[in-house]
N, C-alpha and C positions, 0 to 999 in steps of 0.2 A: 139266528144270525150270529155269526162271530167276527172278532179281528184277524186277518190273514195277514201273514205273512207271504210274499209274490213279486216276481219279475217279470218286468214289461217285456220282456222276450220274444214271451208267447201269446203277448197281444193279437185279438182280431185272428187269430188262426182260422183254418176255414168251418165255415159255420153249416154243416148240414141239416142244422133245423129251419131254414130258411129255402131251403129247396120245395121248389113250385109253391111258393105265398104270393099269392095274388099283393099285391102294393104298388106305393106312386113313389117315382126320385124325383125331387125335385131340385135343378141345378143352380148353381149360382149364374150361367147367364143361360138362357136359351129355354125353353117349353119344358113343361114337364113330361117324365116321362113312365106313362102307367105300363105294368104285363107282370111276370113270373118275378119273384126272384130266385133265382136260381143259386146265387153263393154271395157271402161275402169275405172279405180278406180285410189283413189289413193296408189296404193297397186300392181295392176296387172292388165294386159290386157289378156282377154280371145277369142282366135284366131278356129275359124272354119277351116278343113282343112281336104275337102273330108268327110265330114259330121262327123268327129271326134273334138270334143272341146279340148281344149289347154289351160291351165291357166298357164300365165309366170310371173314371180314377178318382177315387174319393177326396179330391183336391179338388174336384167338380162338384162336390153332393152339398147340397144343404142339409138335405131332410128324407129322409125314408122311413111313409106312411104307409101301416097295415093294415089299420082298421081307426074306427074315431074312437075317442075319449066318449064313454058312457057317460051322462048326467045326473051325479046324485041327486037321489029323490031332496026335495027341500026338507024334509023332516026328519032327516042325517042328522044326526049331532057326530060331531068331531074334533081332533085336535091334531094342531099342526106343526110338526118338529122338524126345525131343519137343523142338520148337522156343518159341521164347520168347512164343506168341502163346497157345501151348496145344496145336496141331497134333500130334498123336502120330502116329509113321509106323514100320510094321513092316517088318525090311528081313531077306533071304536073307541079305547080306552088304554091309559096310560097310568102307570106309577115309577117315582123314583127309592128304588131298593137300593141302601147304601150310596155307590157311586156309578149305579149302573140306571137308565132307563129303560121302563120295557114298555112297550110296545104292541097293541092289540089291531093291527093292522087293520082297515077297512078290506083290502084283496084278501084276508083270512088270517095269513100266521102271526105266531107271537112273535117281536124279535126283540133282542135284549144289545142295547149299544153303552158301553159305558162313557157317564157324561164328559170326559176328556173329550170326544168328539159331537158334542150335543151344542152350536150354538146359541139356540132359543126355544123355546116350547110355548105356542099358542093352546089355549085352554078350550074354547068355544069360537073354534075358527069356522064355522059353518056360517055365521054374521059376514055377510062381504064387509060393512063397513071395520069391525074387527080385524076384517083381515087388509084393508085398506088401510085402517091407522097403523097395525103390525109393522105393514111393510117401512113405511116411513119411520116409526119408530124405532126399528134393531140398526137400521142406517145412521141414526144421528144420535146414539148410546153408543156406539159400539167404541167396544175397549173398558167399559163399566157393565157391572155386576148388578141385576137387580130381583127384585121380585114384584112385580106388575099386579096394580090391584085396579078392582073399578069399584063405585060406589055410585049406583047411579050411572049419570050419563059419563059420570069422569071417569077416567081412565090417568091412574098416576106409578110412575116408579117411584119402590123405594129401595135405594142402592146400597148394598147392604155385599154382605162375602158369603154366598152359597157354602152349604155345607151338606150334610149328608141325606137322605131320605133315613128312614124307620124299617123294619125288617119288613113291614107289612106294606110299606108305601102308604102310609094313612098321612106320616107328616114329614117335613123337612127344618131342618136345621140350620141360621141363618143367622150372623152376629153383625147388628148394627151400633150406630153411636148415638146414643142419648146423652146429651147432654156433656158430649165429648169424652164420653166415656164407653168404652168397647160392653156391650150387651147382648149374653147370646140367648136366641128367642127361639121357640118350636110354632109353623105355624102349619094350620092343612092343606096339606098338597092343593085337595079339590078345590078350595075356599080364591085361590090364585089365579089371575084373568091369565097370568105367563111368568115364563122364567127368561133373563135375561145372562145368557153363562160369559166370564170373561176368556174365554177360549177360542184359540185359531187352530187353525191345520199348519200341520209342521211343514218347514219350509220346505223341508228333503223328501214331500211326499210326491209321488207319483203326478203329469197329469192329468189333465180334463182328453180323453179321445172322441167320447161323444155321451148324450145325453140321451135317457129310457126314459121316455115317457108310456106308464101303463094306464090300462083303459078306466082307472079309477084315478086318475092325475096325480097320481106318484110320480116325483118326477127326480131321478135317478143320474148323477153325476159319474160318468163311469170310466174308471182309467184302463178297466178288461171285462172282455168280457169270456167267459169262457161256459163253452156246448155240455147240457148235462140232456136226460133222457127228457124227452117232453120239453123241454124249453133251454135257458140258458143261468148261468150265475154270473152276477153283476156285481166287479167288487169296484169300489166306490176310492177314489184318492187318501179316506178319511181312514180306510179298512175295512167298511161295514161290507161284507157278504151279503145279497139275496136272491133268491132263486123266482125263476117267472116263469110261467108255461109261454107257450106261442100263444096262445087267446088273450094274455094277459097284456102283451105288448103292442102300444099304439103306435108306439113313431120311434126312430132314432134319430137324433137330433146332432147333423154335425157343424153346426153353424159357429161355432163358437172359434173366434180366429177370423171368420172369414167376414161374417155379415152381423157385429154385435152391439145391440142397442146400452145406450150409454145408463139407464135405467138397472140394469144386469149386472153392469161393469162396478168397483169394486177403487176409487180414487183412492192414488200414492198418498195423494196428501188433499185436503180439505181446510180452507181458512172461511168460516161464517164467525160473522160480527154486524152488528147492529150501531146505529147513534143512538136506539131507543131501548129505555129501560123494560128487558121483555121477563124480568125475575119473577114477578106475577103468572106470568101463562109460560109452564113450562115446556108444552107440547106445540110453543108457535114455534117450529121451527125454522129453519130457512132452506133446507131440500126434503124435497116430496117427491115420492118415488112411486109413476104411474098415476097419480093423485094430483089433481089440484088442492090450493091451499085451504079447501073447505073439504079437502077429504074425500070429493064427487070423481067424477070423471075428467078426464082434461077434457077440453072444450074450447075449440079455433073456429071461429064463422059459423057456428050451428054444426059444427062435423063434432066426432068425439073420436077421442086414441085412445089405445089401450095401454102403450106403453109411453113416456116419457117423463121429463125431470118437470118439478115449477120450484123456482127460486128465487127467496129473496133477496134484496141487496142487505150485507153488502157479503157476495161468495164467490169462493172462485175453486173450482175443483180442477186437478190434476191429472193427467189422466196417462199413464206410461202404455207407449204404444211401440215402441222397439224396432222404428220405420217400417213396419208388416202392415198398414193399411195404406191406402189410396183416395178416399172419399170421407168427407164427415157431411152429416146434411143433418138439417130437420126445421121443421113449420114454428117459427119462432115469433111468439105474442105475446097479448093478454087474456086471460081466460075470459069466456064469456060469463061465467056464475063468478065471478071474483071482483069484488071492487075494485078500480082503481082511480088514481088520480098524478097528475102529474107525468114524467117521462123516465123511462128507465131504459137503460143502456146494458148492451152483451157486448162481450169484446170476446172474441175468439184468439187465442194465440198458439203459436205451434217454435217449437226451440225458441219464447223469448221474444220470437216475430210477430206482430202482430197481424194476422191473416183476415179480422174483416170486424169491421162496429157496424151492429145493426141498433137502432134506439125508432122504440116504440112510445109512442104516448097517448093517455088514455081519451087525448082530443083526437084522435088521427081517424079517419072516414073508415078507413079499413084496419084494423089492430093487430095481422096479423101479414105477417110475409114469409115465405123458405127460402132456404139459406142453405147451399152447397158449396165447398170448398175440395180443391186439393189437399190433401195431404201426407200426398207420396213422401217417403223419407222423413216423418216429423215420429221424432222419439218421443216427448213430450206435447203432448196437447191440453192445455189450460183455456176453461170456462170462467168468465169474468160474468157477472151480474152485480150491476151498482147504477145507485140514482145519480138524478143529474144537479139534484139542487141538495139543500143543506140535510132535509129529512128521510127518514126509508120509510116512512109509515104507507100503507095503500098504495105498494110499488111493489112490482114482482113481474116475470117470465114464465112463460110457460117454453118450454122445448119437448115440441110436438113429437113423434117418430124418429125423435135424436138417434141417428146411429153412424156407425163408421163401417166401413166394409172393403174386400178388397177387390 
């Protein structure tokens, strides 16, 4: 894999590796729709279906599935690197060489990204619950430098200014402060639950067109794509180049824009605060991303989601939406594996307005109710979560299938 240099130009040109593969479109409103695919542009995919042709304008398309995502075997060990654009890539085995990560891909090749584009690096992300604390934790660091250790059941950062790998990738270089004082330490790569990098994607980069998910859940942020022999090359907002055969591709993913869960999404701005001294437990945090605040499943009336927020009081997240959605909904409660006690308040606001209080309490027969709104023309949309009386302690929301859509 390399950094390219590329113009959106010759985005989505027409793609003759996709001619007669069997796949499903599935649209943003109306049935889906299975047969051929016969082409895609960057404009519309033309679907066969019983020897009748179909042109859909990809301002229609959610999702275009090829085939399902394979299930690794449980005895997979792996690790899980997502770069700053979004791009998640799962690798057999990983070392950082100077300022470069390389990459032993679980789909086969080597590829080498340097860490300018490397947001985090999970160690032994084959653990769900690993990969469930992960998530939550690169969301409420982010902007801080760390090296992620466990020791036992704990799991702690310690924030520190990354520096280089070893020619061999056996150690990495890292200068923290003891005792206020700058100290630079070597420790083993391997020895590391993750790396926490302080690195974003450049403003001026390219963006998001649609998302490649491959049959081993790689899952692939793509601003082009461009047709090579056997498959396609996927280059990534970030710059990373990779190459896929057709067997390798499960879905392409155009949802983003149209129909996107608030889980995914990426707040301008974030205010979390407490009344209560939480210096002690550094990992209580107050947004958990697809997780309840025990790190399980969400969990509304015996149902379970796979995506949504749960938040403590007292938070209020941001959310710049550029009047391009129509709709915000989702199943808003108390979890069912979550204590609570007392009454806790949501306030939805949209420019400033406030557009709806919902307050659940952990007396109430039922703990959970949905919540749909307008939000035709609202630039900004701000999530309030806050209790109603003097304390936060054993207060919190869950927001079920939070998403907005157009």
């Amino acid at each position: 894999m390399r950094l390219a240099r590329f113009s959106l130009a010759g985005a989505f040109l027409l793609l003759p590796w996709l001619l007669l593969r069997a796949g499903e479109v599935t649209l943003l409103k109306g049935d889906p729709i299975p047969g051929d695919i016969l082409s895609i542009n960057n404009a519309e995919v033309v679907v066969s279906k019983g020897g009748e042709k179909k042109t859909i304008p990809l301002a229609n398309v959610l999702k275009i599935d090829f085939q399902p995502v394979a299930a690794l075997n449980p005895s997979t060990k792996y690790a899980r690197a997502e770069l700053t654009d979004g791009t998640v890539l799962l690798a057999s085995d990983w070392k950082i060489r100077k300022r470069d990560l390389t990459l032993q891909l679980l789909s086969g090749p080597e590829v080498t990204i340097p860490l300018k584009a490397v947001a985090n690096l999970l160690h032994a992300a084959e653990d769900e619950k690993h990969r469930a604390d992960w998530k939550s934790r690169t969301f409420n660091n982010r902007g801080r430098e760390a090296i992620v250790v466990k020791k036992g059941d704990v799991i702690s950062n310690i924030e520190c200014t990354l520096g280089e790998g070893d020619a061999e990738g056996k150690t990495i270089t890292l200068a923290v402060l003891i005792d206020g004082e700058p100290t630079t330490l070597k420790r083993n790569q391997n020895a590391a639950h993750g790396f926490l990098f302080k690195t974003v994607l450049d403003p001026k980069a390219p963006p998001v067109l649609c998302k490649l998910i491959d049959t081993l859940g790689n899952t692939v942020m793509v601003a082009e794509l461009q047709p090579r022999e056997g498959g396609v090359k996927a280059i990534t907002p970030a710059g990373a180049a990779l190459d896929f055969s057709y067997k390798q591709i499960a879905r392409l993913d155009y949802t983003k824009g149209k129909l996107d869960y608030l889980s995914a999404l990426t707040p301008s701005k974030v205010v979390a605060k407490s009344n209560l001294d939480e210096d002690t437990k550094p990992d209580q945090w107050h947004v958990y991303k697809d997780t309840n605040l025990n790190k399980g499943p969400l969990s509304l009336g015996g149902v379970t989601y796979a995506s949504g927020l749960a938040l403590k009081p007292y938070t209020e997240l941001t959310y710049d939406l550029d009047g391009e959605y129509r709709e915000f909904s989702a199943l808003v409660g108390l979890d069912d594996n979550v204590s609570a006690v007392g009454k806790t308040i949501l306030v939805v606001e949209g420019d400033g307005r406030e557009l709806a209080t919902v307050e659940i309490s952990a007396d109430d027969k039922k703990r959970f109710r949905p919540l749909t709104l307008n939000i035709k023309d609202v630039q900004k949309l701000k999530i309030i979560v806050k209790a109603d009386g003097e304390f936060d302690i054993a207060r919190h929301l869950d927001l079920a299938d939070a998403k907005i859509s157009k």
